[in-house]
N, C-alpha and C positions, 0 to 999 in steps of 0.2 A: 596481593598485588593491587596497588592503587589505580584507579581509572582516569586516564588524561579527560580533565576540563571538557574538551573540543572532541567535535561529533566526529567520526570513523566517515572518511568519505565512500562507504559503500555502502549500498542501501538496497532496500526491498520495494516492488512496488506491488500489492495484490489486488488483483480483479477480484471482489467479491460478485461472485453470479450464481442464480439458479440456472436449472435445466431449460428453461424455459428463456436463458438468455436477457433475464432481467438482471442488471447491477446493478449494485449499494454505492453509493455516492455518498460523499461524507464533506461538508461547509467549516474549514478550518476557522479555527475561532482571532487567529492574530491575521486574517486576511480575509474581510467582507464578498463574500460572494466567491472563494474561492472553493470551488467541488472538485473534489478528489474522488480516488479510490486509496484506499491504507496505504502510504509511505511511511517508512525509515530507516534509519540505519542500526548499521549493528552496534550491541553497547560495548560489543569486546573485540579485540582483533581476530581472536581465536572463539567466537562465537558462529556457529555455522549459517550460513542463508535459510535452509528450512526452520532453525529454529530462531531466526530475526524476523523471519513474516511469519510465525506460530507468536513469537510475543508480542509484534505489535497489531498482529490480529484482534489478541487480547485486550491489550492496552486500549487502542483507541476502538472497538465494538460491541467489546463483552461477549463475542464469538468466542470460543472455546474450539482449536483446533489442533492443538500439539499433540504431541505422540500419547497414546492408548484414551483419546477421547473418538468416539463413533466420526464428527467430521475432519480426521486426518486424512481419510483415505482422500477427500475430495482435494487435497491442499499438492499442487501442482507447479514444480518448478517448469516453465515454458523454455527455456533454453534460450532468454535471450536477453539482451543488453544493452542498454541506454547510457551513454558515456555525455554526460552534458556540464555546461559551465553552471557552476551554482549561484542564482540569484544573488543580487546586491546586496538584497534587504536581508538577507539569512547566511551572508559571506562571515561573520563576528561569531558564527557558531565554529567554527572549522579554524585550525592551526594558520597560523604567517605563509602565504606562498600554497596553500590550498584550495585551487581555484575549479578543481572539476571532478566530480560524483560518478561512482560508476549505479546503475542500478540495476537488478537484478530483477525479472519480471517471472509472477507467479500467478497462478488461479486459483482460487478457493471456491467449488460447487457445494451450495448448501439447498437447503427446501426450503420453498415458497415458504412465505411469514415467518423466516427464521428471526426472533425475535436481535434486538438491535441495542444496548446500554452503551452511552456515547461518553467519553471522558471528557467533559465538559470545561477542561483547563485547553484542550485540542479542539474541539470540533462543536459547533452549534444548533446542528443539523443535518439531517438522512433523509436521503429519499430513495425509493427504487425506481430505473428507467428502464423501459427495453434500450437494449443495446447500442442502438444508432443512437437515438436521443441522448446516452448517458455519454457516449463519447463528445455529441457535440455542447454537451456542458460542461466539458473540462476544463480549464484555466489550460493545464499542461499538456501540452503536444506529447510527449508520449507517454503520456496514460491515455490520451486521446486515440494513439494510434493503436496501444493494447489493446483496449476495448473492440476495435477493428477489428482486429486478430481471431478475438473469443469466438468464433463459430468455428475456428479452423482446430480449436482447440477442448472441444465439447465431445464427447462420446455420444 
């Protein structure tokens, strides 16, 4: 089965955090100064959401999370959803008439100095914030508002 060109408009968004309420923030490389937490979408239609924030946990952290590695247990679907119009500048990724992205919001709890390999075609930079701070460095309002969220979502 061949893979259509154009990105699948549902996507994954994941909190990487410790116990401690620190999150991993990650500086897209084709957008200066933009900090995130791990987005994207699925590469298949029939790809499942745990396992599209298990690969692009991978991809873009070097975090190892998917099924039978020790941090799945911490990889947390939140039960909730971000339905937004998708940028201008990243609209040529997506099919003719493809104007709005669902996203699907996740948490991943790892340990303190969980070490960090950045896919350097994606991303130019990491840092760890507490929690307030990390949300108020987000370009996007809701990975902003996720970040919010993460204490209510914390064992």
């Amino acid at each position: 089965m061949s893979r259509s060109p154009f990105k699948i408009p549902q996507s994954v968004l994941v909190v990487i955090h410790t116990r401690e309420l620190d999150v991993l923030l990650i500086n897209r490389a084709d957008a200066s100064e933009f900090w995130q937490s791990v987005t994207g979408s699925k590469d298949e239609v029939g790809e499942s959401l745990v396992q599209t924030a298990a690969r692009e946990v991978g991809e873009e952290t070097g975090i190892a999370c998917e099924p039978g590695t020790p941090l799945h247990a911490g990889l947390r679907e939140w039960h909730l959803e971000n339905v937004y119009d998708i940028y201008p500048r990243w609209q040529h990724r997506y099919a003719a008439g493809v104007t709005r992205n669902t996203e699907h919001v996740f948490g991943l709890c790892v340990p303190a100095a969980t070490p960090v390999t950045l896919n350097p075609r994606e991303h130019t930079g990491y840092r760890w914030l507490p929690w307030r701070d990390a949300a108020d460095a987000c370009f996007s309002p809701s990975n902003a508002e996720a970040i919010l969220l993460l204490p209510q979502f914390v064992e």
